[in-house]
N, C-alpha and C positions, 0 to 999 in steps of 0.2 A: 390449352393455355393454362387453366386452373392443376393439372396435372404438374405442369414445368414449375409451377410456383409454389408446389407441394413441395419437391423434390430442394427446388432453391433453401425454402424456409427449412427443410428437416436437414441439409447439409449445413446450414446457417446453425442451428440449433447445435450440431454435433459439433461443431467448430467452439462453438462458446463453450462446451460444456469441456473439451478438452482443453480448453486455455482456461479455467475458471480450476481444473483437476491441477496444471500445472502451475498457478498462482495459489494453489494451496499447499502441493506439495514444497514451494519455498516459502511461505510463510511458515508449516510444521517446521521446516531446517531452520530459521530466525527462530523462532520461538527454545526450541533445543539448544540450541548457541546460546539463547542469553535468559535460560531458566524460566522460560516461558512467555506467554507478549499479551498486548493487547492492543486493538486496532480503532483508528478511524475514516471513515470512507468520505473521502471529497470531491465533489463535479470539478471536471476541469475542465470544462466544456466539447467540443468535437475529437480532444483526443480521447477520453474517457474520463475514468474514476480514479482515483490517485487513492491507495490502500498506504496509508500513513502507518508503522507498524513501534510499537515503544517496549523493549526486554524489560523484563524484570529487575536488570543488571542498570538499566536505563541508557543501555545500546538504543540508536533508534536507526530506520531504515524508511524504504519507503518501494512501491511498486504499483504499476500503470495497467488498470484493466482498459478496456476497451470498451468499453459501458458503464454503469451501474449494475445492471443485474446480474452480470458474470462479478465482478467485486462484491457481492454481495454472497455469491454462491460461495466464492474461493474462500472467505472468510467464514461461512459456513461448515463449508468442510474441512476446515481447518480446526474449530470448534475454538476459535480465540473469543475472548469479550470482546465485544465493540460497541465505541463511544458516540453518541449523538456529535459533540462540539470535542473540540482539542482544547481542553481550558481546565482547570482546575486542576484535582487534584491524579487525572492524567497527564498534563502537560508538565506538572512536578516531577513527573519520574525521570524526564528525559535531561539526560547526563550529556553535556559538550565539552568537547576538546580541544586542543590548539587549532587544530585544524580547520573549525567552524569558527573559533572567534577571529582568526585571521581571515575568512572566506565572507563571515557579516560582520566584522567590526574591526579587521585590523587598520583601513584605511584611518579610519575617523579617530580611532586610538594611539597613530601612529606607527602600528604595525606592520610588516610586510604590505609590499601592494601587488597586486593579484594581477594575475600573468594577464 
């Protein structure tokens, strides 16, 4: 029994560690697109970690680990800064377009109303 649980946890392991490889190799590609980035990691409870991502350009993006501790790695090997809270003079960088003020505000603004 302890054998099989071995075997469970080191597949478990190797699963994380390749989704945590390929949630970094798309963070390096955002970061390149928009002159480099900087991250914050959010719980979003049983689906995982919400990796919040803001370019330099103040593109911003966003992508879903599967825990904490793989979003922690992916941002690791990705070797971005990463922010405690999204507030200050991080959340200043991020730059919105029609498309979001129409998607959070155009109802209340009178803007388009969302499908």
């Amino acid at each position: 029994m302890a054998e099989t649980q071995q075997v469970d946890d080191s597949k478990k392991a190797a699963r994380s560690e390749r989704k945590a490889a390929r949630l970094a190799k798309e963070i390096g590609a955002f970061a390149r697109e928009h002159g480099g980035a900087e991250g914050q990691i959010a719980y979003i409870g049983q689906k995982g970690a919400r990796i919040v991502l803001v370019g330099e350009d103040g593109g911003w993006g966003d992508l879903v680990a599967p825990d904490h501790a793989v979003a922690v790695s992916a941002v690791e090997k990705a070797g971005i800064t990463v922010h405690e809270d999204f507030d200050g003079d991080f959340a200043a960088k991020v730059r919105t377009g029609p498309y979001e003020w129409t998607r959070m505000a155009g109802i209340q603004l009178g803007g388009p109303k969302n499908p």
